[in-house]
MARLODO-602693 format. One record per residue: residue in three letters; x, y, z of N, C-alpha, C, O in turn. Coordinates in steps of 0.02 Angstrom, whole numbers, plus 50000, padded with zeros to 5 digits. Example, Ala and Ser with C-alpha at 12.3 -4.5 7.8 and 13.67 -1.06 7.14 Angstrom:
ALA506604971650390506154977550390506604983550390507124983450423
SER506424988850354506844994750357506455000250394506705005750402
***
This chain:
UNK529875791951622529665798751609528905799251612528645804051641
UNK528505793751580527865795851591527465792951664526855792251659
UNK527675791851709527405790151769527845797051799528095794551849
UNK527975801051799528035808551842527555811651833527235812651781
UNK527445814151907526935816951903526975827051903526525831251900
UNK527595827351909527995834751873528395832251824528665826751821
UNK528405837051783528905835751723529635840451742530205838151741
UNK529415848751763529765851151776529865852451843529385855351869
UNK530365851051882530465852351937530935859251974531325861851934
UNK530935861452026530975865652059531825863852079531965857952089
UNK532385869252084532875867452089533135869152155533745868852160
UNK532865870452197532795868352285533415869552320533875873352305
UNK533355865252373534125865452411534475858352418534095853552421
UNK535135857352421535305852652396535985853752461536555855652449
UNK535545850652571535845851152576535795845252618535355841052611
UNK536525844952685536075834352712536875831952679537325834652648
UNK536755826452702537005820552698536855814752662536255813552670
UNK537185809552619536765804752578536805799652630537375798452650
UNK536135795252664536035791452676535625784552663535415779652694
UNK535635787852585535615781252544536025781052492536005785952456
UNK536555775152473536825772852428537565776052454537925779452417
UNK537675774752505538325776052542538805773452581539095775852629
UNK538865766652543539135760652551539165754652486538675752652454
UNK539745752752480539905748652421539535741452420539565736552456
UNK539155743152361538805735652373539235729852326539455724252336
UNK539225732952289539195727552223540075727452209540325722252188
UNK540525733652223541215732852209541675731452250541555728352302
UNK542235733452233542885730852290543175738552307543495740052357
UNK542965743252248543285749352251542825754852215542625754352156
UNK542645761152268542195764952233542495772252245542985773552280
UNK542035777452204541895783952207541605788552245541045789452223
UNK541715792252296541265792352343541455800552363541975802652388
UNK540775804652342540985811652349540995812752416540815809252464
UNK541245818952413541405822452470540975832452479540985836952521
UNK540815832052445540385836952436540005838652397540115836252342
UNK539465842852401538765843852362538895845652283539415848452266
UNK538465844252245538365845952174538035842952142537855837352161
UNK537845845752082537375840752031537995839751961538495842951943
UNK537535831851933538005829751915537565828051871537015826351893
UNK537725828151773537225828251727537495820851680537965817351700
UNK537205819851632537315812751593537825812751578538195808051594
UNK538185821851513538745818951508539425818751547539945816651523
UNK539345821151608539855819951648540075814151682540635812251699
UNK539225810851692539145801051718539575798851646540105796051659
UNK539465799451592539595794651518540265798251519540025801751562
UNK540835800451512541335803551533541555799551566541755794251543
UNK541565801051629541985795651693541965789851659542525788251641
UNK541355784451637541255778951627541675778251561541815772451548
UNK541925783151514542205782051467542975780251478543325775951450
UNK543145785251534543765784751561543975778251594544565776651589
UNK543515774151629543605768951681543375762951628543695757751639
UNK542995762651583542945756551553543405755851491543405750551459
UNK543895762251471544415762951435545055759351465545475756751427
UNK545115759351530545495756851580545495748851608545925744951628
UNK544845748451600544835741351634544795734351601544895728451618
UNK544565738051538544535734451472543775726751478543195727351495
UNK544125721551460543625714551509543875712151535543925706151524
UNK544175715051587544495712651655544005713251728543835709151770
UNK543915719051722543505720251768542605722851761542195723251715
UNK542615723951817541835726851812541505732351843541465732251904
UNK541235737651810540875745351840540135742751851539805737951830
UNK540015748851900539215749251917539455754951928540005756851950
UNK538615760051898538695765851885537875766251936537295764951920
UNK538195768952003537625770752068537275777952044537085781652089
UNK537195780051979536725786051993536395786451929536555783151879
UNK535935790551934535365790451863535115797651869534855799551922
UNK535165801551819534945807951811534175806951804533915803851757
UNK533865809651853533235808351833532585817651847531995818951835
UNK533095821051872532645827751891532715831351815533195830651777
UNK532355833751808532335838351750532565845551771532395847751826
UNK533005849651725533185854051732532975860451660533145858951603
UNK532685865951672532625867851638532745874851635532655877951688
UNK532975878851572533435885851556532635886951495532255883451462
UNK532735892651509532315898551456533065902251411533585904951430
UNK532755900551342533365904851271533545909951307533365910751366
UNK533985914651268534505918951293533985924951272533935929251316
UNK533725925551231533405931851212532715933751236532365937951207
UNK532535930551286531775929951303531695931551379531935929351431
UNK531195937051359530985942751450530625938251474530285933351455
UNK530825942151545530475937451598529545938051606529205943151603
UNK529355932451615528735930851621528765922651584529155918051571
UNK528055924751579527885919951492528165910151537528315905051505
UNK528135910851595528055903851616528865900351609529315901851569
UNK528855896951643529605893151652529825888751599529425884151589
UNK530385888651557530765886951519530725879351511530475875451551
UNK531145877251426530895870751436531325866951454531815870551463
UNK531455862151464531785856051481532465854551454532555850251411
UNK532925858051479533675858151469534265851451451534685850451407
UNK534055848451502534425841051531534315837651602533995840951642
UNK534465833551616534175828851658534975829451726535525828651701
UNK534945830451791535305829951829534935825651873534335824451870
UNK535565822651935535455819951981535875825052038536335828952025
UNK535635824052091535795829452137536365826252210536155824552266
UNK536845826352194537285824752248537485824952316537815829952328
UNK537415821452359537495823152440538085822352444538365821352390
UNK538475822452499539165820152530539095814852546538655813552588
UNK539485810152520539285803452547539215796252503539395790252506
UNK538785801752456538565796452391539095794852346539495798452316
UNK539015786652348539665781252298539155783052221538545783552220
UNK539555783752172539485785952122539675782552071539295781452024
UNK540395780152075540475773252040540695766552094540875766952153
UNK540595760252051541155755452088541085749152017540695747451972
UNK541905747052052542375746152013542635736852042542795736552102
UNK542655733152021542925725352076543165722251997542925723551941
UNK543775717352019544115711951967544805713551964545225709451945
UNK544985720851986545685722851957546265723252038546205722052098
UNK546725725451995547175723952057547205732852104547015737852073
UNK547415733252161547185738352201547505746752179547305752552175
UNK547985743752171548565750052138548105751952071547885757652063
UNK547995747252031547825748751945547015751751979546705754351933
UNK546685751852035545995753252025545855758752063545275760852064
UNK546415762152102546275767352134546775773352072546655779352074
UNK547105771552043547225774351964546565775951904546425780451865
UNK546295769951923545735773651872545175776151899544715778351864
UNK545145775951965544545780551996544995786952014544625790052052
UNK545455789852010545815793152014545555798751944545185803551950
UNK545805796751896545705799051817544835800751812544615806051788
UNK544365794551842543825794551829543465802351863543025806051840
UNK543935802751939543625808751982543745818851950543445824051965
UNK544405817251894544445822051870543815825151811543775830751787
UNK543505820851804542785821751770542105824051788541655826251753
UNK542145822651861541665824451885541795832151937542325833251968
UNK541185837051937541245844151969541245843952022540995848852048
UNK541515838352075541545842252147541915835052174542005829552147
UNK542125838352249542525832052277542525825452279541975822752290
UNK543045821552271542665815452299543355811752332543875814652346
UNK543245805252338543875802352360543705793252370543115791552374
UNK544145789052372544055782252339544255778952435544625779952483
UNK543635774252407543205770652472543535763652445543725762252388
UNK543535759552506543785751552467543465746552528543325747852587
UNK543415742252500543095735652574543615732252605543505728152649
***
């Protein structure tokens, strides 16, 4: 946080293709959207609750994304002017493309089950990638 050199950022266009982090590095079985959206902490801590509820210490997650843009809302009762609002929560901004979780140790049936459960958590498409 303190090496940014905006605090608050501009909420832009969010459009393209992910051509980074769009390929399974580290698992046997991943998450991998299929269309645009932003995606905030507790929806990452969610999925991860779901999939490490599942896998128990059998297997192993890597969690490919980090909320790091700042997002910010002005209170409900307050006219416009008076400078941009403060600091809401933290999103990361989603391409098509981008693996989101991954998952390796378990057997193939039991791991496209819990990325299955895991995808009902998150706001926009996705669909399960394997090596």
């Amino acid at each position: 946080m303190n090496n940014k050199k905006f605090i608050k950022f501009r909420r832009g266009k969010n459009k393209g293709f992910s051509y980074k982090g769009n390929y399974l590095v580290h698992g046997d079985f991943g998450l991998k959207s299929i269309s645009n959206g932003n995606i905030n902490f507790k929806q990452i801590e969610s999925g991860r609750k779901v999939i490490s509820k599942h896998i128990k210490k059998i297997g192993r997650l890597w969690i490919r994304v980090f909320p790091d843009i700042s997002y910010t809302k002005k209170p409900v009762d307050v006219r416009m002017g008076n400078g941009k609002g403060d600091v809401s929560f933290y999103i990361f901004k989603i391409k098509p493309g981008r693996i989101i979780y991954e998952i390796s140790g378990l057997s193939n049936i039991f791991s496209i089950k819990i990325l299955n459960l895991a995808s009902f958590k998150l706001p926009f498409k996705t669909i399960i990638v394997y090596n």
